[in-house]
Backbone as a ProteinNet text record, in pm:
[ID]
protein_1_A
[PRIMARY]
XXXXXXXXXXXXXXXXXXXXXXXXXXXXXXXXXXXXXXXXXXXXXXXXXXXXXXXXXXXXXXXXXXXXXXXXXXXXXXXXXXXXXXXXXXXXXXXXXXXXXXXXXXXXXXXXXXXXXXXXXXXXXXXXXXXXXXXXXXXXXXXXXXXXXXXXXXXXXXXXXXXXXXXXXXXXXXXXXXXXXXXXXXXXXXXXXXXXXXXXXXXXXXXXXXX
[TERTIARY]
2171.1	2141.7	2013.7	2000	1871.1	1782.6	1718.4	1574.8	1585.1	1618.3	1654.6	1794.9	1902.4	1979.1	1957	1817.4	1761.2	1722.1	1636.1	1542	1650.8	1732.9	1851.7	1919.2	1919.7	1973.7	1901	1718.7	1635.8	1632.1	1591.1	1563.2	1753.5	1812	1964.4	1907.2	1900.9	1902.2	1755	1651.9	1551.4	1600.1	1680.7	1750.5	1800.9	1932.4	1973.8	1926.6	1798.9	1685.6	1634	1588.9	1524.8	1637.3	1770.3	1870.9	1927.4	1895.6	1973.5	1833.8	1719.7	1597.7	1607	1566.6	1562.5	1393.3	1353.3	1198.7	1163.5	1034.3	949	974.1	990.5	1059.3	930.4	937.8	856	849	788.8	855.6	953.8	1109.9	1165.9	1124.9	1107.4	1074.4	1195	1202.2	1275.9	1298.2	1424.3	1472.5	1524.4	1394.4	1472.2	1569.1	1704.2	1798.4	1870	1795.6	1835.9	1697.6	1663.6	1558.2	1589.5	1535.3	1535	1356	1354.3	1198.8	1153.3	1239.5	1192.2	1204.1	1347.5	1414.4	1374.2	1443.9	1502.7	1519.6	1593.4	1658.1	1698.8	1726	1678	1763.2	1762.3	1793	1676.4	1625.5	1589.8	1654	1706.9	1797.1	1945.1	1938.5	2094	2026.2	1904.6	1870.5	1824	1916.8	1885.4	1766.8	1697	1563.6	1586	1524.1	1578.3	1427.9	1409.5	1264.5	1267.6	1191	1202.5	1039.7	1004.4	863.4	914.8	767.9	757.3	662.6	660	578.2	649.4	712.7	758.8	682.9	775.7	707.7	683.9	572.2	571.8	629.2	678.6	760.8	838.8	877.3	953	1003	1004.1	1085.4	1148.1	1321.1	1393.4	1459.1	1377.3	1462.9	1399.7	1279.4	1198.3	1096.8	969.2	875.3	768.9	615.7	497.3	514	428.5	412.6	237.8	273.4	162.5	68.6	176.2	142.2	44.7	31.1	-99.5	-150.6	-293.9	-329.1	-309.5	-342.6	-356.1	-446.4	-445.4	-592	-513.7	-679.2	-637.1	-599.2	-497.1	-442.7	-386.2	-313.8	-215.1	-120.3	34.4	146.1	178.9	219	250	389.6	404.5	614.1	615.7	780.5	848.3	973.9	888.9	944.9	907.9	924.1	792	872.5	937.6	1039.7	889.9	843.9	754.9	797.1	693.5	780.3	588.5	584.8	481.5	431.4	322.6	291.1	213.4	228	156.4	28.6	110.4	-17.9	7.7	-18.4	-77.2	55.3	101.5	244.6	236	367.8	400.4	541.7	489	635.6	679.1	812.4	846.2	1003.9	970.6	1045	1137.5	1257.1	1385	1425.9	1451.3	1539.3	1676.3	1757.5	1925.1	1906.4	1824.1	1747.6	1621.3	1615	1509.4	1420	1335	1260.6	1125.7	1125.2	1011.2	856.7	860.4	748.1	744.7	638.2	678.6	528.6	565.4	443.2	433.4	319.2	301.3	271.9	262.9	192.6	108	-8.7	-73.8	-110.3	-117.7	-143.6	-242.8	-346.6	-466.5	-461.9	-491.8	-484.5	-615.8	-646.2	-854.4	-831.3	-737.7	-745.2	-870.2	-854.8	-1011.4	-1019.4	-970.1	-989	-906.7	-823	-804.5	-673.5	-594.9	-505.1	-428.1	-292.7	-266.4	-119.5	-109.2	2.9	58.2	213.7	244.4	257.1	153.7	162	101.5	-12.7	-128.5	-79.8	-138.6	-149.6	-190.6	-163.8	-238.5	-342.4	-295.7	-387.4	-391	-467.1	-458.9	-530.5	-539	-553	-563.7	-651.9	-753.1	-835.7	-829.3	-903.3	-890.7	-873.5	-882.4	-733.1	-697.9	-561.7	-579.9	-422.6	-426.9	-527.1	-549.2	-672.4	-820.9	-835.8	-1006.5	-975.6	-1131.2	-1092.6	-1123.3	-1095.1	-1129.4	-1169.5	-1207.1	-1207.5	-1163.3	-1114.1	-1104.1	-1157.6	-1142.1	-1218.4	-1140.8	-1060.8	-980.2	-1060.2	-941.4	-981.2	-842.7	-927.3	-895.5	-744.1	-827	-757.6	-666.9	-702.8	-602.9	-482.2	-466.8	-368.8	-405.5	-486	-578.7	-643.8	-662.7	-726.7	-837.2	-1003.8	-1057.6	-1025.6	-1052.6	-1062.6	-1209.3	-1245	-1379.6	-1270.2	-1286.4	-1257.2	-1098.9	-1075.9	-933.7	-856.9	-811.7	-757.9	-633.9	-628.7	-485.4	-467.2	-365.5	-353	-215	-245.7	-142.6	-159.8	-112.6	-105.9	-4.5	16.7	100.2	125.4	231.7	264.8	380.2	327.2	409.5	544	591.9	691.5	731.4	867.3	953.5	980.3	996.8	955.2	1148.4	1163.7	1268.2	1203.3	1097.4	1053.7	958.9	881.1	718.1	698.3	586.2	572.6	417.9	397.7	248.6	212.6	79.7	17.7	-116.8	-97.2	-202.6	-262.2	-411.5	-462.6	-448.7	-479	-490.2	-496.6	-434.7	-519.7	-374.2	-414.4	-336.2	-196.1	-256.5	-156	-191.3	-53	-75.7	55.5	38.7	178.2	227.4	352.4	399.9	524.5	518.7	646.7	668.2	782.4	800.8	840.1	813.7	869.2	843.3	994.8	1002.2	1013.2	989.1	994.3	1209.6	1175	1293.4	1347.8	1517.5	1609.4	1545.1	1553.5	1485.6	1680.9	1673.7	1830.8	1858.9	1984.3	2053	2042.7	2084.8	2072.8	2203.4	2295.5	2392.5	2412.9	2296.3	2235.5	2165.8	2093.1	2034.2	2138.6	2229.6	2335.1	2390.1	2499.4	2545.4	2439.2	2307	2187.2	2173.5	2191.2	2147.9	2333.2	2442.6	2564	2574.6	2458.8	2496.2	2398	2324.8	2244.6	2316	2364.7	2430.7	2554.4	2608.5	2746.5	2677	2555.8	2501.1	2415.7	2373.9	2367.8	2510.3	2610.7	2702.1	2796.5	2779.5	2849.7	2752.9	2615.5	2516.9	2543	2561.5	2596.2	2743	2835.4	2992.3	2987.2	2914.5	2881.2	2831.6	2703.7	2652.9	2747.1	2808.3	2903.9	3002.1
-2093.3	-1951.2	-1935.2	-1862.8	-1800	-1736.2	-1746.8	-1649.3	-1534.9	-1529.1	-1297.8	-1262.1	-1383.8	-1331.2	-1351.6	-1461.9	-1463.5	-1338.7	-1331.8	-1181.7	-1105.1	-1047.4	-909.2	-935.4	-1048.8	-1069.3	-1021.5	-1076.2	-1028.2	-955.2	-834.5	-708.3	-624.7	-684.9	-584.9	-626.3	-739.1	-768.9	-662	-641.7	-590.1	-469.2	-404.8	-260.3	-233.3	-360.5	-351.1	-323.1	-455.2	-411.9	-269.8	-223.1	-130.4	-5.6	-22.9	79.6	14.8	-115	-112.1	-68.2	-111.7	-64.2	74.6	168.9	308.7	328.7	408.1	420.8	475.5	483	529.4	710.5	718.2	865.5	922.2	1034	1108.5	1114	1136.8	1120.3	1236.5	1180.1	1284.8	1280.4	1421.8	1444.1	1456.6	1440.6	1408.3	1619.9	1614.6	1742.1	1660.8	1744.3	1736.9	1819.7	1722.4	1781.9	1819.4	1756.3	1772.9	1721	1768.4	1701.3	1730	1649	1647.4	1613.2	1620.6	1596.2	1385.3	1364.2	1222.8	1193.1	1253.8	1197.4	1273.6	1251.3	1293.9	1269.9	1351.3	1262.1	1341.7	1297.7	1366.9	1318.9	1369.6	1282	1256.3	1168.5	1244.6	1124.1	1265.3	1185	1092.7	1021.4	928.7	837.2	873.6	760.6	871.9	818.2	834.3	796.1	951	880.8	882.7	819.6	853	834.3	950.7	904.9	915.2	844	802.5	853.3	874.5	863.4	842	753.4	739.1	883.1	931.1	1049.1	1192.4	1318.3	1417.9	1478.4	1561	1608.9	1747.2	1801.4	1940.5	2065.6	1993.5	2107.2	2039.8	2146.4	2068.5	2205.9	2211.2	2302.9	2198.6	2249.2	2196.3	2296.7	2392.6	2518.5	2637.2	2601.7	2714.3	2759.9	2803.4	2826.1	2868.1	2796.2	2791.9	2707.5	2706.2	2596.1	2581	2459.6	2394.5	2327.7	2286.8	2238	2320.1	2455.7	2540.6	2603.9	2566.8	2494.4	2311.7	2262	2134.4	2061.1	1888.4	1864	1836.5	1829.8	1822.6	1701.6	1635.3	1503.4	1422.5	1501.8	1479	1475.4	1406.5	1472.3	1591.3	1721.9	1850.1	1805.8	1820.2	1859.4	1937.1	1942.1	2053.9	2169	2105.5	2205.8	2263.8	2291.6	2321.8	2246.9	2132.1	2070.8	1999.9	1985.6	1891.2	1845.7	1736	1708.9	1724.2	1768.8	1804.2	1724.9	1666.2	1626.8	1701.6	1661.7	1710.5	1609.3	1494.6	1391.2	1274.7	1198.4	1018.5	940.7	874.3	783.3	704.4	607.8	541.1	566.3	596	678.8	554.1	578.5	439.2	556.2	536	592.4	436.4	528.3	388.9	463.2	387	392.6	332.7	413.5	362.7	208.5	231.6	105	91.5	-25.5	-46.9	44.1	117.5	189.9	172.2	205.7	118.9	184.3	280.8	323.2	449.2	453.2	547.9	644.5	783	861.4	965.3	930	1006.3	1139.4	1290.4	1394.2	1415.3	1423.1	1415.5	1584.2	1662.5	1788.5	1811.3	1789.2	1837.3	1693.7	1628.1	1457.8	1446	1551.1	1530.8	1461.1	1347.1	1227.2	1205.8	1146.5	1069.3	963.1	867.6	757.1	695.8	556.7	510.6	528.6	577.5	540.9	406.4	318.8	237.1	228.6	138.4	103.8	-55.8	-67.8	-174.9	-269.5	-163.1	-245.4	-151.6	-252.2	-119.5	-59.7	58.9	160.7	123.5	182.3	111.3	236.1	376	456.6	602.9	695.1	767	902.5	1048.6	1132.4	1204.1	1272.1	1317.6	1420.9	1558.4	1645.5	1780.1	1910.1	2002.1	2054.6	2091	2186.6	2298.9	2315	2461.5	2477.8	2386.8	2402.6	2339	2331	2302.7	2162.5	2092.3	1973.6	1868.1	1748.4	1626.8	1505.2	1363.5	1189.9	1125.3	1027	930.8	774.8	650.1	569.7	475.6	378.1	254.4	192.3	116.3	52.2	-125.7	-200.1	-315.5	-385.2	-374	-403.3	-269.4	-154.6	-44	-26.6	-84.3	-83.6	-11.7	97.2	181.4	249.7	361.7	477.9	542.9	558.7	682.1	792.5	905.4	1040.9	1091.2	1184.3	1273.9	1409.7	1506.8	1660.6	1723.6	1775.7	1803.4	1720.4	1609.2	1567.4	1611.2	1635.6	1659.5	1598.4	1568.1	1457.6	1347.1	1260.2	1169.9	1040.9	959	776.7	776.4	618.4	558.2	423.4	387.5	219.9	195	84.9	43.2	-51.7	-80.5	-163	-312.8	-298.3	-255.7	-224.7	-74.4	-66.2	-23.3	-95.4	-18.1	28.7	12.6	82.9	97.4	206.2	237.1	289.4	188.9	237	273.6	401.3	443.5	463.7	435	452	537.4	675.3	774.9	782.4	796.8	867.7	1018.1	1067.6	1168.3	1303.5	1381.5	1480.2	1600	1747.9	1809.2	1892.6	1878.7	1967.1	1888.9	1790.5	1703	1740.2	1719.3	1691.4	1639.7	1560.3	1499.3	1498.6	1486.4	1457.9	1385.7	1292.6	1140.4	1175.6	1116.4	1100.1	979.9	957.4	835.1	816.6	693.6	668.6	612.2	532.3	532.3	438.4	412.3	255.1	148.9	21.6	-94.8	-137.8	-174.1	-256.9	-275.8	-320.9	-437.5	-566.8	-658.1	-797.1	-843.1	-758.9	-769.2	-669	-626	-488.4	-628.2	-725.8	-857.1	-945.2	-926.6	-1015.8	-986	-854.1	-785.9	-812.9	-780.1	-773.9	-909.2	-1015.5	-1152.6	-1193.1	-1173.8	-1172.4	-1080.7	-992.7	-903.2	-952.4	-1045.8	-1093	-1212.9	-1300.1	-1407.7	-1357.2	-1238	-1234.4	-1162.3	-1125.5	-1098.7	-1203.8	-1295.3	-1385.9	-1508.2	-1525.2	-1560.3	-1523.9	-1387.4	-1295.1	-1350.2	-1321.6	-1371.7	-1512.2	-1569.5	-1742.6	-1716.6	-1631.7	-1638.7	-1580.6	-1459.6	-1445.4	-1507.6	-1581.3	-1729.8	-1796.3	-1873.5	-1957.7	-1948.1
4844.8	4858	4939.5	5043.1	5115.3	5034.8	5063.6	5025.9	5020.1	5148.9	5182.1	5058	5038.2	4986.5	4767.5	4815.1	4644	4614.3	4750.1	4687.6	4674.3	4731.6	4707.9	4584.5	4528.3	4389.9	4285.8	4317.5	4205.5	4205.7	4298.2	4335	4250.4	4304.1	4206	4002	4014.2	3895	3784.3	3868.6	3873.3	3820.5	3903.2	3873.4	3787.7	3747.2	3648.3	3483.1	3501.2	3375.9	3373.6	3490.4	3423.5	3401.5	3444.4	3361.9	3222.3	3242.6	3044.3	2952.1	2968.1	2914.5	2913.8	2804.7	2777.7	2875.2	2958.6	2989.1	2837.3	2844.6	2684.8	2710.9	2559.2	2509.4	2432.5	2449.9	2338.3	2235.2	2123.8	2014	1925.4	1896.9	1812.8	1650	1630.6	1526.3	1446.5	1248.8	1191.2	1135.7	1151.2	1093.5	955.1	836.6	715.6	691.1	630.4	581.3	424.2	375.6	228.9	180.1	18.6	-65.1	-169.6	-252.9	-448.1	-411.5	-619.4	-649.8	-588.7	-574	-545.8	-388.4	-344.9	-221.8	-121.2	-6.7	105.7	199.5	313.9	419.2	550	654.5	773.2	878.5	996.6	1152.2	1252.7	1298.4	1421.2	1528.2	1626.5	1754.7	1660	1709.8	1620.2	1534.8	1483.5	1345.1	1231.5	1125	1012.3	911.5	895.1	790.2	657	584.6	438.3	372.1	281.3	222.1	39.3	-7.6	-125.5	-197.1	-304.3	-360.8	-501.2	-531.9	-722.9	-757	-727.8	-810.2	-741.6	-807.7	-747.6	-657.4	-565.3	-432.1	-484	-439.9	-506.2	-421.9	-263.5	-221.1	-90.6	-21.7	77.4	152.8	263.8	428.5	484	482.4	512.2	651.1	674.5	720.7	750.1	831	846.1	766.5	780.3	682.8	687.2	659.7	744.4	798	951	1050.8	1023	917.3	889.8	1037.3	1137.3	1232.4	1320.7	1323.7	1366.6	1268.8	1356.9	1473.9	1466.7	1578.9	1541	1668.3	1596.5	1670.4	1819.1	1907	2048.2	2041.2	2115.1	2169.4	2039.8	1953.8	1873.4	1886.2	1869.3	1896.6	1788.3	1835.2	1762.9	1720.5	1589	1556.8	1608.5	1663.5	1746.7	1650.6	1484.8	1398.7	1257.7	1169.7	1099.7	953.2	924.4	856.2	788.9	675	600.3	432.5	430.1	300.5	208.7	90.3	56	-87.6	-114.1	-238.2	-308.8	-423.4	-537.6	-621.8	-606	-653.8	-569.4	-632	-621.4	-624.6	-496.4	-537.7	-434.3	-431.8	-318.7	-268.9	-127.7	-27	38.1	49.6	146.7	236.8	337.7	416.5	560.4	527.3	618.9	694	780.9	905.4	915.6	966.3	992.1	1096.6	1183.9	1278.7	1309.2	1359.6	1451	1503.2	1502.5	1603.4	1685.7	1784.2	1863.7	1760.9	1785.8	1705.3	1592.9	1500	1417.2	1433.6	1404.2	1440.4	1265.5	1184.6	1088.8	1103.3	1104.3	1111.5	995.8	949.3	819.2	855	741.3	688.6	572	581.1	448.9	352.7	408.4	341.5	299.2	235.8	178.7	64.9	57.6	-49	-127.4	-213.4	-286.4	-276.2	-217.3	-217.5	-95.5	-88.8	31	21.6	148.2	183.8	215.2	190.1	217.8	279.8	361.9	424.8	424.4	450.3	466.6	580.4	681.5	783.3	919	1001.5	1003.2	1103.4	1121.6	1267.1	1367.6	1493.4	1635.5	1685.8	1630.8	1719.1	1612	1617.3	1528	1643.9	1590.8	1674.5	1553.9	1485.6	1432.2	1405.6	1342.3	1417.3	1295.4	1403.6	1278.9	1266.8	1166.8	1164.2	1095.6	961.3	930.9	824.1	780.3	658.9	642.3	827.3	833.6	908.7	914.9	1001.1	920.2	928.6	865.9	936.4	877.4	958.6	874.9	927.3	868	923.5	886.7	870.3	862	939.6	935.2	832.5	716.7	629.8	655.5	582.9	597	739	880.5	969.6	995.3	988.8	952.5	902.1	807.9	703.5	579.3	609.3	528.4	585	523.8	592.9	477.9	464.1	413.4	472.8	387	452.7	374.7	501.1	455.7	517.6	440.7	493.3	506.2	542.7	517.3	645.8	601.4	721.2	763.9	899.9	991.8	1100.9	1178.1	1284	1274.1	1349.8	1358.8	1361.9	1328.5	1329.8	1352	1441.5	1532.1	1475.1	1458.9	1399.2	1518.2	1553.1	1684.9	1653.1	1583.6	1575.4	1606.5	1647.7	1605.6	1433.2	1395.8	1212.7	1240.9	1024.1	978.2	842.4	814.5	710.9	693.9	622.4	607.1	463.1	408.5	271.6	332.8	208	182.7	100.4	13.1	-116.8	-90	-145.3	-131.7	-279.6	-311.8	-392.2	-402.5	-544.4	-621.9	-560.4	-487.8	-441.4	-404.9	-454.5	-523.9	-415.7	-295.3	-173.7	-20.4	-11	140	162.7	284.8	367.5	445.9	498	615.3	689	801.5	854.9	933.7	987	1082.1	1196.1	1323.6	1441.8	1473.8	1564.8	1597.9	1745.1	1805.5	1938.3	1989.6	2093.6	2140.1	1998.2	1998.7	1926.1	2007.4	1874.6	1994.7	1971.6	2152.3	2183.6	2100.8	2071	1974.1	2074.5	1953.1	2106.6	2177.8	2163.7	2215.8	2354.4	2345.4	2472.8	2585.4	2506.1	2600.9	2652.5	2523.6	2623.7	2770.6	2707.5	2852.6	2979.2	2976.6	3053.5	3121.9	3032.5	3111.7	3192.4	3110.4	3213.3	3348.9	3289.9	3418.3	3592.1	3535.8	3611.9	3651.4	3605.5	3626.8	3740.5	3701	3812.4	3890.8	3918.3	4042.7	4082.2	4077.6	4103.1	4168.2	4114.2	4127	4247.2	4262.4	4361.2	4511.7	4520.3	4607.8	4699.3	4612.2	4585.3	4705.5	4635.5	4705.4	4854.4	4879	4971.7	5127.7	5046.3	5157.2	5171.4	5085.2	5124.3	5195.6
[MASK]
+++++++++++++++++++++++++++++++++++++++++++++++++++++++++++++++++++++++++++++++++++++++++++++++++++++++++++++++++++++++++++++++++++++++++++++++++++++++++++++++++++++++++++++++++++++++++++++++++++++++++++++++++++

């Protein structure tokens, strides 16, 4: 095979990747669809959320309501709906995914906790600031897999993935709220397969050509 006709192979094959690869998506937010005092469960885009708590939720908008979300802080991602799931006290949430997702985006609402927040697995970036009930900080705790709060916190954290599940353990504190967005599906690996055959018979084809 030539050179001129390697490069026209990489260069197709090149193409090919970057059409089986999704480019990076915004994040969809989860429309809750149903809740009880423990559960609930949602879509966003074609993945299914499902959320769980040990301690009852003291409310929930499934369907229109207040938009806790204004105001909100600068360089946050905003929900694009006013769907939240609301506590009353102190528990541990663990929220699933139908798949894979590249990243997961928390919205926090009045998180003036007393103590530390915890996770099963830390955050990469957080965005911070004031919302509908004043402004707050917080304070990465152990590798950020934990969070203090000072003030009424509102804002967002980012867990990069690939996640199918997120547990959280909040302290004591009487009216918070949240809601999930997620980034793009990560492939299946049968999305890598097709991808590397598809390079091979362009490669192959290249090959038939010269000859």
């Amino acid at each position: 095979m030539s050179a001129a006709t390697f490069l026209r192979s990489a260069t197709a094959a090149s193409l090919l990747l970057a059409l089986a690869i999704p480019a990076a998506q915004a994040t969809t937010w989860t429309d809750w669809t149903s809740a009880t005092a423990t559960t609930a469960s949602g879509v966003a885009g074609n993945v299914t959320v499902n959320f769980s708590s040990t301690s009852g939720l003291w409310g929930w908008q499934t369907d229109g309501g207040t938009n806790f979300y204004s105001p909100w802080p600068d360089g946050a991602e905003q929900p694009d709906n006013t769907d939240i799931l609301m506590f009353g006290a102190d528990g541990t949430r663990t929220i699933t995914f139908s798949q894979a997702v590249s990243h997961v985006t928390l919205a926090l609402v009045s998180w003036n906790v007393g103590g530390t927040v915890s996770f099963d697995q830390a955050f990469s970036s957080a965005a911070i600031g004031c919302g509908y009930w004043g402004c707050g900080a917080i304070l990465g705790v152990n590798n950020n897999t934990g969070f203090n709060a000072s003030g009424e916190v509102h804002g967002t954290l980012t867990f990069s993935g690939p996640i199918t599940s997120l547990t959280i353990t909040d302290s004591t504190e009487y009216w918070h709220g949240v809601t999930v967005g997620i980034g793009a599906p990560v492939p299946e690996p049968a999305t890598y397969v097709l991808m590397a055959l598809g390079m091979v018979a362009l490669g192959l084809r290249a090959h038939r050509r010269q000859a």
